[in-house]
N, C-alpha and C positions, 0 to 999 in steps of 0.2 A: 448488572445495570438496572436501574431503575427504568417502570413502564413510562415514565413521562420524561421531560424535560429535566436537566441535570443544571441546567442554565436558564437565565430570562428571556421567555417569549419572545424579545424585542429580535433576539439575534435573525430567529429562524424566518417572526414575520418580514427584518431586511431583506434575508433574501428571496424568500415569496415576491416580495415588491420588487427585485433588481429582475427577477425570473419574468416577473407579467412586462414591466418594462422593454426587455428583450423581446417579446413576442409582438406587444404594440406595436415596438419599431420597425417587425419585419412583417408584420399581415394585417397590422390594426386591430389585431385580436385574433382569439382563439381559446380552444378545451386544451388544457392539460392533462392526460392522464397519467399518473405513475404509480407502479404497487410496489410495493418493499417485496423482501425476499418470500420465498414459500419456503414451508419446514421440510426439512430433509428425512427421510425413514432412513436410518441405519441397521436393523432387525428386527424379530418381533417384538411387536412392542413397545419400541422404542427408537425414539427419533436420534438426530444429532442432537447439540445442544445449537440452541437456536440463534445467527448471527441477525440481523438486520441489515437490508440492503440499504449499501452507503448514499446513494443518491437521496433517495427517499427521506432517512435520517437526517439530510441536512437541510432538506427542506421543513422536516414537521419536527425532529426531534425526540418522535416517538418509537419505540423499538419492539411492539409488539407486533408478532405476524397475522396473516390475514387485512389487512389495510390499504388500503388507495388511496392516493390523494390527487384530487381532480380541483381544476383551477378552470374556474369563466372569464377571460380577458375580454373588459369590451374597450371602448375608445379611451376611456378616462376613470374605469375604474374595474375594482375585479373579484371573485368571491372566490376564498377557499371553502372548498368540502371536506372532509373525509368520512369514509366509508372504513368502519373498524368492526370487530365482533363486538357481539350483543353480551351483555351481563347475563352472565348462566352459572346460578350456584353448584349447580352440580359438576358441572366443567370447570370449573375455582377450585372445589375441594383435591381435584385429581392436578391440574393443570398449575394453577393458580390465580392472582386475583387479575384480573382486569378490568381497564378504565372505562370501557363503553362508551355510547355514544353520545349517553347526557350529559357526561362529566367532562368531555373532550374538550368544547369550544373553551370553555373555561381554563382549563389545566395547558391548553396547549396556542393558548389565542387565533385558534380559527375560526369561519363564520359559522359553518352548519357542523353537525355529524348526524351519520345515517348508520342502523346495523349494515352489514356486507350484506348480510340476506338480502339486500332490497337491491342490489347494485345492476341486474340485469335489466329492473324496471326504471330506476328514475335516471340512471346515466343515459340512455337515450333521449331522457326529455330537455337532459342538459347540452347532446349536440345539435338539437336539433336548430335550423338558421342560423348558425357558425360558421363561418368561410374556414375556418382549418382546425388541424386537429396535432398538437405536440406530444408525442409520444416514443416511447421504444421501438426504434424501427430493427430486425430483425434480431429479436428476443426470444423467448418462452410460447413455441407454435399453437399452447393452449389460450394463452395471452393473444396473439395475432388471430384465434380464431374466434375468442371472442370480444374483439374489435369489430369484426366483420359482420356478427350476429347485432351489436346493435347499430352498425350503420345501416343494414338490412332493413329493422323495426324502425329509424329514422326516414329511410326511404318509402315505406310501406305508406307514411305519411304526406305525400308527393300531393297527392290530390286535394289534401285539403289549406296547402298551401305552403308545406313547411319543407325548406331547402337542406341539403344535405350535403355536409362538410364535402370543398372539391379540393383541397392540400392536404397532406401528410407530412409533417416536419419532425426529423430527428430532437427530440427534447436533451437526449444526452449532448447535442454540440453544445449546447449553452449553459448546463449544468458544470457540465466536466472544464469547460473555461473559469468559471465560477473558482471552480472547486482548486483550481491549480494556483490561486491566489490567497494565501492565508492570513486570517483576520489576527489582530492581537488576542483574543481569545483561545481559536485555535492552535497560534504558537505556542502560549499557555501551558496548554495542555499536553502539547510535544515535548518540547521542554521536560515535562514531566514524565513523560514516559519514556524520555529518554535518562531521564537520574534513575528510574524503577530496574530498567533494562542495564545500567551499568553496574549495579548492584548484583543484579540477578548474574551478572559476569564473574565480576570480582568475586562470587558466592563460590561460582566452578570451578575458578582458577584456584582458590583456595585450599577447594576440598578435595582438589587433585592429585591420583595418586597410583602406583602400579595395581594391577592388579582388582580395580574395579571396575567396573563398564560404561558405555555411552551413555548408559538409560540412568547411571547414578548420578551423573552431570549434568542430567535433564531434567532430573526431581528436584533439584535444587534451584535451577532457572525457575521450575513452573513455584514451587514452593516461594522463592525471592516476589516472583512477579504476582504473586494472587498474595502472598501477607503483607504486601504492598498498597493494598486495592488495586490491581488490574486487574480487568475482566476477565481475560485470557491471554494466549500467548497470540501476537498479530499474525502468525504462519507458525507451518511445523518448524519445527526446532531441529537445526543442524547442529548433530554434533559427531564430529567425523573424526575418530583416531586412527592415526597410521596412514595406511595407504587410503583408506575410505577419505581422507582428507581431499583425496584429490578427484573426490566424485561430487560434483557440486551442490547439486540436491540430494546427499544424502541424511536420511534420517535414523536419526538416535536409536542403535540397534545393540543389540548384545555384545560387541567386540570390547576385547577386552583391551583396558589403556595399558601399555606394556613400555616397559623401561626407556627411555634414551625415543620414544617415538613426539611427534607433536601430536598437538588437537585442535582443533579448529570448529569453534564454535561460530556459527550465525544464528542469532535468537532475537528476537523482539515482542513486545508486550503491545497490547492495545489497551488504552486508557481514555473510557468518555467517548469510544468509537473512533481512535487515533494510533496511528500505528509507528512503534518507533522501530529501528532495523539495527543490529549493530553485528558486525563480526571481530572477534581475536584469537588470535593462533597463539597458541606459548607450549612449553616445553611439561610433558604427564608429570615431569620430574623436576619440574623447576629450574630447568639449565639448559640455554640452546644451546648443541653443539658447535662448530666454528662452521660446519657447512651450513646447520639451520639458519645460521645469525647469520651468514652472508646473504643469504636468499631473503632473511627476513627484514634487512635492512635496503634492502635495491624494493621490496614490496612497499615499505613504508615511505623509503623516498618519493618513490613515485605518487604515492597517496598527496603526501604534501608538496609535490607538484601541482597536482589535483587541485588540490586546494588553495591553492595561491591563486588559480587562477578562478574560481567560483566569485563573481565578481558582477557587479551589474552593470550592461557593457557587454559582456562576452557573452558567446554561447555555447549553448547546452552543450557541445563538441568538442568545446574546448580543454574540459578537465579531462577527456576519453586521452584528447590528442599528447597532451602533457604528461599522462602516465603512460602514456605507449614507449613516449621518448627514452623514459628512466628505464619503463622495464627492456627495452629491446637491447640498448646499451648495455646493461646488467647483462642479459642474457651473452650477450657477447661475451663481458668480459671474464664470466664464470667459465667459456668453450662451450657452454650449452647451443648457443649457435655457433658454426664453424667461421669465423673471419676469413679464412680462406678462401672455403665454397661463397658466402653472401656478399661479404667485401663490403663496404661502409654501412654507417647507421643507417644513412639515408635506402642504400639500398634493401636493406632491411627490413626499413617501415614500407617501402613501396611493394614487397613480393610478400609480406603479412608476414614474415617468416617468426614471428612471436606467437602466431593460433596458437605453435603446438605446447606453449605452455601458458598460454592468457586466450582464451577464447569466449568472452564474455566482455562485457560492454562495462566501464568506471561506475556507470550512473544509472539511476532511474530517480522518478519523482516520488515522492511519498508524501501519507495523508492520512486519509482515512480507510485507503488500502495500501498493501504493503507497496506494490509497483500502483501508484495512486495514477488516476487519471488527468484528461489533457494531452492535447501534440506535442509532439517534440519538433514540427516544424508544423508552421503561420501556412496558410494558404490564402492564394491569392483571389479576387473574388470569382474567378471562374477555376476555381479547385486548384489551380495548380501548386505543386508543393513549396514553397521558398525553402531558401537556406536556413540552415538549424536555428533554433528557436533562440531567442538575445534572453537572456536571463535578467531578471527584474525583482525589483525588491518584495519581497514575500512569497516568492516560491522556496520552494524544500525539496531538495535533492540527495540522495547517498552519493557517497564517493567509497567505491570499495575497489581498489586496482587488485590484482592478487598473483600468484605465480604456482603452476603446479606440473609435477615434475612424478612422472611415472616409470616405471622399468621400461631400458630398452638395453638393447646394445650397445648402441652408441652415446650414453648417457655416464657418465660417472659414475662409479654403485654409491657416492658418499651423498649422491644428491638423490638416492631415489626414495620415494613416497613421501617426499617432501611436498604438500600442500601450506597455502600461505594466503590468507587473504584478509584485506584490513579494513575495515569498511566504519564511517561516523555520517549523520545525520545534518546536515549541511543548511543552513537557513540562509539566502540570500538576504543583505542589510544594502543600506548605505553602500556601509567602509567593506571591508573584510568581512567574507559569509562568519557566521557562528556556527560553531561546531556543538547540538545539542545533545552529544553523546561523548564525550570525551572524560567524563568523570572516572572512565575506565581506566587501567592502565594500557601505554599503548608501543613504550620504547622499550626494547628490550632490558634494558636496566630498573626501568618499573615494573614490568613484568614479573625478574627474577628476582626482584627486593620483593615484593608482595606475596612471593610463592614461596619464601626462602621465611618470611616472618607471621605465615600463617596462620593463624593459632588455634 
């Protein structure tokens, strides 16, 4: 990813202006602080490779570490800062180039830049007479401690007239609201990384075959997703054969793909600082068995249960509620649940008795993190929680129902280590969500024509 803006200034300074707006509205003003991520050390020597913090990103656009960005709200009007590292040839040659502070306001349409070096001295002169302060409330204990260090040096100033912020306000509630609403732009680019990500599927099912391992089905994902141009992969990369299928967050290990087993990939790409999610189960050998294909078709139903109802209008509960229906029925009618002992669907969904093979929730929101931020329920103005959140046109949600089925005794041995789960990228419209991940295949029949005509 490039150090600056991928996109027009315009977008970012919107929402600077929709961010100072929201503060106007609730203090009359106030100091924004917010810093992007810090680099991570991995061992000597050497770091991770370096993400940017999502909030930060979508306000300035910038993706280099070390930076702040601080906002002066006053009645009717408001100034961005940022505070970035200083131009240093010799830390270019090792590191690489950066954009400094001169070149910032220009490259990124905001008003000042200052090196970070100087951030302990002029950020205090910038809270100083501020009735409040928009920030990270309990983040990074080095961050909260030095919050406190310049309210200190603001206070020190008492005497000679100058007042010292008396609120502290969460800057994520209004961010992360922000953020749970996607602009045509940022569809865009979901969109897009959701065709990178169906690729990068299609690649593993393809190259699927006895006798090689997790980790060769993962080179190929990451291989699809970076000759692609994506940046990286949006989270570690499940790929779970056999019974590891039915350990949820497992990651891509040595096991080897073995005859007549499934696999069950969940992978997604980030592209432009956007995360797409997708999961597909299919057969190491290109052919479900009849017990696979039964479980994988009560998975799928229910998916498109899911999805029927992803609708604006409904809420966030409602696609959970509509795959529970399909999968607990299924489970029934496979004897996985006993109809004897539990006795109707209804009583079924009321005593959970589906945990023991779905214990994970349809949905989450995605963004510009994989589980993207935002409530899943509205609160009312004295906090209390309301009913699940009504889904509205530009949010993005996963729908991944799934079924997974482990050795026991009382289990069929034809159904054991059968993991299953089926998960697409769900854009709230109008009419009917869009589905920005389906480029995949997803129905049994597409699956094992795909895997059957490989090449």
């Amino acid at each position: 990813m490039s150090h600056t803006t991928e996109f027009p200034r315009e977008i970012y300074a919107n929402r600077r202006h929709r961010l100072a707006t929201a503060v106007r509205e609730k203090t009359g003003g106030g100091v924004v602080i917010l810093e992007t991520a810090s680099e991570k050390y991995r061992n000597r020597d050497s770091d991770f490779p370096y993400r940017h913090d999502s909030d930060f990103y979508y306000l300035t656009g910038f993706s280099e570490p070390g930076a702040t960005l601080v906002m002066v709200v006053g009645k009717s009007s408001s100034e961005t800062i940022l505070f970035c590292r200083p131009k240093d040839l010799e830390r270019e040659i090792w590191d690489g180039w950066r954009l400094g502070p001169d070149a910032a306001p220009m490259a990124l349409g905001i008003d000042t830049a200052h090196s970070n070096i100087t951030i302990d001295s002029k950020i205090p002169e910038l809270l100083g007479n501020q009735n409040a302060i928009y920030t990270r409330i309990g983040g990074h204990p080095e961050q909260s401690q030095q919050l406190h260090q310049w309210l200190d040096q603001v206070r020190g100033l008492a005497r000679s007239g100058v007042t010292t912020p008396a609120a502290l306000f969460d800057v994520e509630s209004i961010v992360h609201e922000m953020r749970l609403f996607k602009d045509a732009h940022e569809i865009q680019i979901m969109r897009e990384a959701g065709k990178i990500a169906a690729l990068g599927h299609i690649k593993a099912m393809q190259k699927s075959q006895a006798g090689l391992r997790e980790y060769h089905l993962e080179a190929e994902l990451l291989h699809t997703f970076r000759s692609l141009g994506a940046e990286s992969v949006a989270y570690n990369s499940i790929v779970a054969a056999g019974a590891n299928a039915c350990v949820l967050h497992h990651r891509a290990g040595n096991a080897l793909l073995k005859d007549g087993d499934l696999c069950l990939i969940d992978a997604g790409c980030e592209l432009h600082g956007y995360a797409s999610d997708i999961t597909r189960t299919f057969p190491i050998n290109g052919q479900f068995s009849s017990a696979q294909k039964a479980v994988y078709e009560i998975v799928l139903a229910a998916q498109e249960a899911a999805i029927s109802v992803t609708q604006v209008g409904r809420d966030f509960q409602a696609p959970h509620e509509a795959a529970l229906k399909i999968i607990t029925q299924g489970l029934l009618d496979l004897g996985l649940l006993d109809k004897k002992v539990i006795g109707s669907l209804e009583n079924a969904l009321e005593a959970k008795a589906y945990q023991r093979f779905y214990m994970h929730r349809t949905s989450h929101w995605l963004g510009m993190d994989v589980h993207d931020v935002g409530q899943y329920r509205e609160l009312d103005s004295d906090l209390t929680p309301k009913p699940w959140r009504i889904l509205k046109e530009g949010m993005v949600l996963t729908i991944e129902p799934g079924i997974y089925i482990r050795k026991a005794d009382d289990v069929d041995a034809k159904y054991w280590d059968i993991g299953i789960r089926i998960e697409d990228d769900a854009l709230v419209t109008s009419g009917n969500c869009e589905l920005m991940s389906r480029d995949v295949p997803v129905t049994v029949s597409e699956i094992e024509y795909l895997m059957k005509h490989a090449s």
